[in-house]
matplotlib code that plots the C-alpha trace (Angstrom):
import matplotlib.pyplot as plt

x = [5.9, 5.7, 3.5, 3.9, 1.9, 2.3, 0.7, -2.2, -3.7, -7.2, -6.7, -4.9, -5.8, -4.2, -3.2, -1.6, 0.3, 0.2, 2.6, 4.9, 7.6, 9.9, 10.7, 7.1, 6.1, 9.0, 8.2, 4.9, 5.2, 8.1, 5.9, 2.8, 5.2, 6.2, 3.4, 0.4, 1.4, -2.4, -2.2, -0.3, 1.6, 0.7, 1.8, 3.1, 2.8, 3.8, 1.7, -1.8, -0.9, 1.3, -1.9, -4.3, -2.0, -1.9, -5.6, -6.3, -4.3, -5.8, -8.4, -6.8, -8.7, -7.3, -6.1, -3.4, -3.7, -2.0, -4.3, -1.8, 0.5, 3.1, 0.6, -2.8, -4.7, -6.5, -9.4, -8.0, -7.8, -11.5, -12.7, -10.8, -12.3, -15.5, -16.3, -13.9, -14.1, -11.2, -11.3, -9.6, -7.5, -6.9, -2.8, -2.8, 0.0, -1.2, -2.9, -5.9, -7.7, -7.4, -8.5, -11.6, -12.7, -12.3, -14.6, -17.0, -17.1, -16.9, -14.1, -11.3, -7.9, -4.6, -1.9, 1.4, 3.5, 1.4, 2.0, 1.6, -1.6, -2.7, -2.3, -3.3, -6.8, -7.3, -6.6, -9.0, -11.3, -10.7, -11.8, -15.5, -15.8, -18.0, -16.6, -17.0, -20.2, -19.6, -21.4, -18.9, -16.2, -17.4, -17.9, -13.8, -13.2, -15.0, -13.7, -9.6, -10.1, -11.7, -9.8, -11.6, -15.3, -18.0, -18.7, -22.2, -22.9, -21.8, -21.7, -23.8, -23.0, -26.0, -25.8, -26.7, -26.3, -24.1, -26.5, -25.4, -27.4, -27.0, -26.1, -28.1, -31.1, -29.3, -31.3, -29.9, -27.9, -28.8, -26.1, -27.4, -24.5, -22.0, -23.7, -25.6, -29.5, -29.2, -33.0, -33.6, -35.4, -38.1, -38.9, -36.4, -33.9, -31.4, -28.6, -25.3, -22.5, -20.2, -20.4, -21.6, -18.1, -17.0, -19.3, -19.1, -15.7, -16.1, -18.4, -17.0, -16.2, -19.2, -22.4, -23.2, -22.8, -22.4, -24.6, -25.0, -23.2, -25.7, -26.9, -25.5, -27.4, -27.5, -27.4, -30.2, -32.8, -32.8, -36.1, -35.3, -33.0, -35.7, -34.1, -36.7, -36.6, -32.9, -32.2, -33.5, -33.4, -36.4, -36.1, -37.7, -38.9, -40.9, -38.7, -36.3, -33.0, -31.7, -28.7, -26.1, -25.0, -21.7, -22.9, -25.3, -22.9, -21.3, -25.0, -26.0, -23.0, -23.7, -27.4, -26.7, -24.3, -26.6, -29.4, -27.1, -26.1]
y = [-27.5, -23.7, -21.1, -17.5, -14.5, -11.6, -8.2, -9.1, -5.9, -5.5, -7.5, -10.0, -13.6, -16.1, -19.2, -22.9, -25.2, -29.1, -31.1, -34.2, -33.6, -31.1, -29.4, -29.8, -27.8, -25.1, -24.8, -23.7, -21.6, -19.5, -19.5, -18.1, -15.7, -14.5, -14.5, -13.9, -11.2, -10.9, -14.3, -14.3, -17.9, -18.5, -21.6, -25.1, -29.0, -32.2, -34.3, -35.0, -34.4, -31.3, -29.9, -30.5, -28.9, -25.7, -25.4, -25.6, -22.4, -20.6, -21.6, -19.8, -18.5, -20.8, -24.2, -25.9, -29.5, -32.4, -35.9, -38.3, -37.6, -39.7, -40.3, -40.4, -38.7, -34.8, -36.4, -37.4, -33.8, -32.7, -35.4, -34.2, -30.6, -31.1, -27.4, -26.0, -22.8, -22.6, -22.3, -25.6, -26.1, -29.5, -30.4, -34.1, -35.7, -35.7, -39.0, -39.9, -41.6, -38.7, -36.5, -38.2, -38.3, -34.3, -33.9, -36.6, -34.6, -31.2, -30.2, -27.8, -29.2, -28.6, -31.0, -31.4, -30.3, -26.8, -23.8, -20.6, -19.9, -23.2, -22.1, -18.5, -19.8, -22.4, -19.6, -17.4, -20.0, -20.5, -17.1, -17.3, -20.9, -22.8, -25.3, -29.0, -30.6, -33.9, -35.5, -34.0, -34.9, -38.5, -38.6, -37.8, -39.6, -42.8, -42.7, -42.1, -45.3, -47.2, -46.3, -49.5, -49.3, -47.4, -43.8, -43.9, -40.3, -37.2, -33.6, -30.8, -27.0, -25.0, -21.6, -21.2, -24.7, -27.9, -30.8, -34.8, -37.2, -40.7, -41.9, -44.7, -41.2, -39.9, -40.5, -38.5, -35.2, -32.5, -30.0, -26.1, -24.4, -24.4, -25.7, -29.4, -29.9, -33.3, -35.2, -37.3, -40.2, -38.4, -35.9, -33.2, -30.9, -29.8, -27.3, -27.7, -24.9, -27.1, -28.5, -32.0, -32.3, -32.5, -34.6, -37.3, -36.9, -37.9, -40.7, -42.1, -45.6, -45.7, -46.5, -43.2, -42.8, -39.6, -40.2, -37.2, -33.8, -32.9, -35.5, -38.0, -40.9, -43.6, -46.9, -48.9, -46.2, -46.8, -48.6, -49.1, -47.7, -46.8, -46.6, -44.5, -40.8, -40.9, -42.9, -42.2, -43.6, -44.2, -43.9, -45.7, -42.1, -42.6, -38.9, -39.8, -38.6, -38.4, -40.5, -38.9, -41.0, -41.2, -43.2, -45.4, -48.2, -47.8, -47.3, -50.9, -52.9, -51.9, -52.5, -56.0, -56.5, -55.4, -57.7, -60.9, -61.2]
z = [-13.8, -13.1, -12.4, -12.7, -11.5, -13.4, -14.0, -16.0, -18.3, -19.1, -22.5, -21.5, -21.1, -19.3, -20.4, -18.9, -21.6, -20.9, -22.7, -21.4, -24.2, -22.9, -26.6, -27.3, -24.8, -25.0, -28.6, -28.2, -25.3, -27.5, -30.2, -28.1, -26.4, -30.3, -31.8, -29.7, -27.2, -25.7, -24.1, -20.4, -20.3, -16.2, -16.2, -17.6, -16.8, -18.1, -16.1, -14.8, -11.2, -12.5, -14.0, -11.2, -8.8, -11.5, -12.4, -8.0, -8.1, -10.7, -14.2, -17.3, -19.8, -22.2, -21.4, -23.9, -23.4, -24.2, -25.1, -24.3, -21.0, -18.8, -16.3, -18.0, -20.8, -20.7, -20.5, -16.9, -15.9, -17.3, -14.9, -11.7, -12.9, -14.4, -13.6, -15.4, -17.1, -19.4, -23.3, -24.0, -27.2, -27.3, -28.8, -30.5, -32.7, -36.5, -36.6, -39.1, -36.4, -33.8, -36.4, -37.4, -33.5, -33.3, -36.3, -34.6, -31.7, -33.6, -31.1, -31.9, -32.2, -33.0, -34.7, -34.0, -35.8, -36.3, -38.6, -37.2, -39.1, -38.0, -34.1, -34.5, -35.9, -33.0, -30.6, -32.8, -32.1, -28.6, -27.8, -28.7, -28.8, -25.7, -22.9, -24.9, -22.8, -21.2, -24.4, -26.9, -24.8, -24.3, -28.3, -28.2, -26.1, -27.4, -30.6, -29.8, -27.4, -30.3, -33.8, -35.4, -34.6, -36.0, -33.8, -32.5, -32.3, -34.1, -33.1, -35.3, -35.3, -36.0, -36.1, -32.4, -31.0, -31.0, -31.4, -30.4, -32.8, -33.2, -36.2, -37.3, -36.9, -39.4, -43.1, -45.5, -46.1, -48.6, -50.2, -49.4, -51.1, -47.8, -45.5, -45.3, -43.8, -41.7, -42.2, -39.1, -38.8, -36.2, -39.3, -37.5, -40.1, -38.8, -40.4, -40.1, -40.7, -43.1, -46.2, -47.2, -48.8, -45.1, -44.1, -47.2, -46.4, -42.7, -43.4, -46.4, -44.7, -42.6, -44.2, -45.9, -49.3, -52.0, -54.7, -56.4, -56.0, -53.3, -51.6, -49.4, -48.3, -45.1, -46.7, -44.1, -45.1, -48.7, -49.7, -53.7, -56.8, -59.4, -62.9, -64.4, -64.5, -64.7, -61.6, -57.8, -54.7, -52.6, -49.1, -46.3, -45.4, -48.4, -49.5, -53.2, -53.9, -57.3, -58.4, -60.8, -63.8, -62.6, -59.4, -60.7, -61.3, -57.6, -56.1, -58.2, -56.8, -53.4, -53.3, -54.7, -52.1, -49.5, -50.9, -51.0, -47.2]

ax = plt.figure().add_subplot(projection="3d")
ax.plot(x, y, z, "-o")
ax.set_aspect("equal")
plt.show()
C-alpha cells in the first residue's frame, strides 16, 4: 500500500487503485500514468484493510476496485464506507458470469485483461456516471454469489434515472429503434437507453423469449398463440405481440412444453 500527496491542479482528479495481484495493479497504474494524464494516482492497496486505511485518509474521485481480494471482496470495503463519494470503476477478471451480473445491475465494469480503449471509455464513464445505490449494488452482488440461479431484479437506465424492477413485473419488451420500452405488469412503461438486442441477449436463458425482430416476451404472461392473422401472441395483459415466421416453430415447442408439466 502507498499513498501520495501531490500538487493537485484544478483539472485534476484523484484516483486510488485496488488490486491484490502485484503486476495487475502495476500494470494499470503505468497505463493510467501513460495514458490518462488528468487522473492523480494518490494511492494503491491490495487488501481490504489496506483500502480502508487509504479511503480514512482521503476519498478519490475515482476509486479502481478490485471484486475479489486476499482478504475479502469490494463489496467489503462499500460496507465499511457506505458514504462514500468516489466514482467507482469496478476491475473483474473476464468471466461470463461476472459479466452477466454487471449488466443485471447496469454497473460499469472493466475486464481484465483491458484494451486501452476499453479503460479510457470506463473512465469516460466514471466521470459523469452516479455512486451505484445500495440496490444496484446488492443486484451485483447477488448475482456474482449465485452464478446458477435466476437474478430477481434488473437495473433500467432511463434517460434521467436508474430504475430496480423485479423481473417476474416484467411483461414484455418492444423494439424503439435503439432503445427498448419495458411494459410492466402495474400498466407502467418504462424506456430504457439500450437496445432489445441487449436485452434478448441478457435474458436469453431466463424465461424471456425473442419472437419477432422487435419484441421480446416473458414466457408466464403469455395467455395463447393465435395462428390466424399470421401468428400472435396473446398476453395475459390482454395486449398481442406478433410472431415472425421464423419463430413460430420455436414459440410452438415451447408452449407445448409449458402446457405438459
Amino acid at each position: 500500500m502507498y499513498f501520495d500527496i501531490k500538487l493537485i491542479t484544478k483539472n485534476m482528479l484523484t484516483t486510488v487503485i485496488v488490486d491484490d495481484i502485484p503486476a495487475a495493479l502495476q500494470m494499470l497504474k503505468e497505463d493510467i500514468e501513460r495514458l490518462h494524464p488528468e487522473l492523480n494516482i494518490i494511492g494503491t492497496a491490495s487488501s481490504v484493510v489496506e483500502t480502508a486505511k487509504l479511503l480514512r485518509k482521503q476519498q478519490p474521485d475515482i476509486l479502481f476496485l478490485d471484486i475479489m481480494l486476499g482478504d475479502g471482496s469490494g463489496f467489503d470495503v462499500l460496507e465499511i464506507f457506505p458514504n462514500l463519494t468516489s466514482k467507482i470503476i469496478f476491475v473483474t477478471a473476464s468471466d461470463e458470469f461476472a459479466i452477466r451480473a454487471f449488466k443485471f445491475a447496469a454497473i460499469d465494469y472493466v475486464l481484465k485483461p483491458y484494451s486501452e480503449e476499453e479503460l479510457s471509455t470506463a473512465i469516460e464513464k466514471a466521470k459523469g456516471q452516479i455512486h451505484p445505490n445500495k440496490e444496484r449494488l446488492d443486484i451485483l452482488k447477488d448475482t456474482l454469489a449465485a452464478p446458477n440461479e435466476k437474478p430477481t431484479k434488473i437495473s433500467l437506465h432511463t434517460l434521467d434515472k436508474i430504475i430496480i424492477v423485479s423481473m417476474d413485473e416484467i411483461i414484455r419488451c418492444e423494439s424503439d429503434s435503439n432503445n427498448t420500452i419495458f411494459y410492466l405488469k402495474d400498466g407502467q412503461k418504462i424506456f430504457v437507453t439500450k437496445t432489445l438486442k441487449y436485452f434478448a441477449d441478457m435474458l436469453k436463458n431466463y424465461q424471456f423469449l425473442r419472437v419477432h425482430q422487435s419484441h421480446l416476451v416473458n414466457l408466464q404472461f403469455i395467455k395463447a398463440f393465435i395462428k390466424t392473422d399470421g401468428g400472435y401472441l396473446l398476453l395475459k395483459d390482454k395486449s398481442t405481440v406478433p410472431v415472425s415466421v421464423r419463430k413460430k416453430v420455436e414459440v410452438m415447442e415451447i408452449l407445448s412444453s409449458i402446457h405438459r408439466k
